[in-house]
Wavefront OBJ file of the C-alpha trace (Angstrom):
o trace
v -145.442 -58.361 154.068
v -144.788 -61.545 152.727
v -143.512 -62.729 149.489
v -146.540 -64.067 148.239
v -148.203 -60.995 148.846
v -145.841 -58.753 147.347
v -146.375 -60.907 144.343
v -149.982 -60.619 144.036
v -149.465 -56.810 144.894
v -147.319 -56.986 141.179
v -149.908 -58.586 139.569
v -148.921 -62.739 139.524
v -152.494 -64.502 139.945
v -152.972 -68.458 140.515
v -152.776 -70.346 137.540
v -154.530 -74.114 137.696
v -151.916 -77.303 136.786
v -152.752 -79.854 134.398
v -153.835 -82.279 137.070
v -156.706 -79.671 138.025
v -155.149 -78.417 141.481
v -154.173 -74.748 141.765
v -150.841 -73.505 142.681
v -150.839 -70.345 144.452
v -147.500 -69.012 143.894
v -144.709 -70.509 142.096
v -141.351 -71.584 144.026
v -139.195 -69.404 141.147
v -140.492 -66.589 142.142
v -139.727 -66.983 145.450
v -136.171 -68.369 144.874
v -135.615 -65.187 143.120
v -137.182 -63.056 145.601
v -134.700 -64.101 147.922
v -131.623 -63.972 145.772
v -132.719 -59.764 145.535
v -133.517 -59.339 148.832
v -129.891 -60.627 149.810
v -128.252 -58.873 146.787
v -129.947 -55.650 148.313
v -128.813 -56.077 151.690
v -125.399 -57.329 150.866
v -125.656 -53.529 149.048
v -127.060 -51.838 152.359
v -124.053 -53.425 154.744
v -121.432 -52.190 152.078
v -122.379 -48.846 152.575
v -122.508 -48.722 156.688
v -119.569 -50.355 156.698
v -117.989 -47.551 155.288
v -119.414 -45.117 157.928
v -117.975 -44.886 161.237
v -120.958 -45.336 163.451
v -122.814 -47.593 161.676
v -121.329 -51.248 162.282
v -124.218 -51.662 164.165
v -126.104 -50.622 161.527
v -124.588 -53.524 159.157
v -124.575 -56.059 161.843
v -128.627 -55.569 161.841
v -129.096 -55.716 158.287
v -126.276 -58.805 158.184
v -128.206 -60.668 160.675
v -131.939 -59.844 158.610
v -130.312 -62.519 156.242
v -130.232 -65.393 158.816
v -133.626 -64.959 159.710
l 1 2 3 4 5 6 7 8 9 10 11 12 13 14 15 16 17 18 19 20 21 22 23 24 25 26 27 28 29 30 31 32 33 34 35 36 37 38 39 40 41 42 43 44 45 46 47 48 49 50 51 52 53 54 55 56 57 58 59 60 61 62 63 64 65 66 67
């Protein structure tokens, strides 16, 4: 599931611009989307890195990021 999706999931609808064209989604919310996503999984490696047979567990969710 996308971001845009999750978004209309929560309720965000299209909204038209003063110049009469519609924007779908605005870039904020995805900006911030991504800043939570990566605050989350910066979260996630923190605690397999603290287990002892999960470093591949936190490589995996390190490497979600670059994608």
């Amino acid at each position: 599931m996308n971001i845009i999706e999750l978004a209309k999931q929560a309720g965000f609808v299209e909204y038209e611009l003063d110049d009469g064209t519609t924007e779908a989604f605005d870039k904020r919310y995805a900006k911030f989307a991504a800043l939570v996503s990566a605050h989350e999984r910066e979260a996630c490696e923190k605690v397999c890195e603290h287990q002892p047979h999960w470093a591949a567990c936190a490589a995996a969710i390190r490497a979600r990021g670059t994608t």
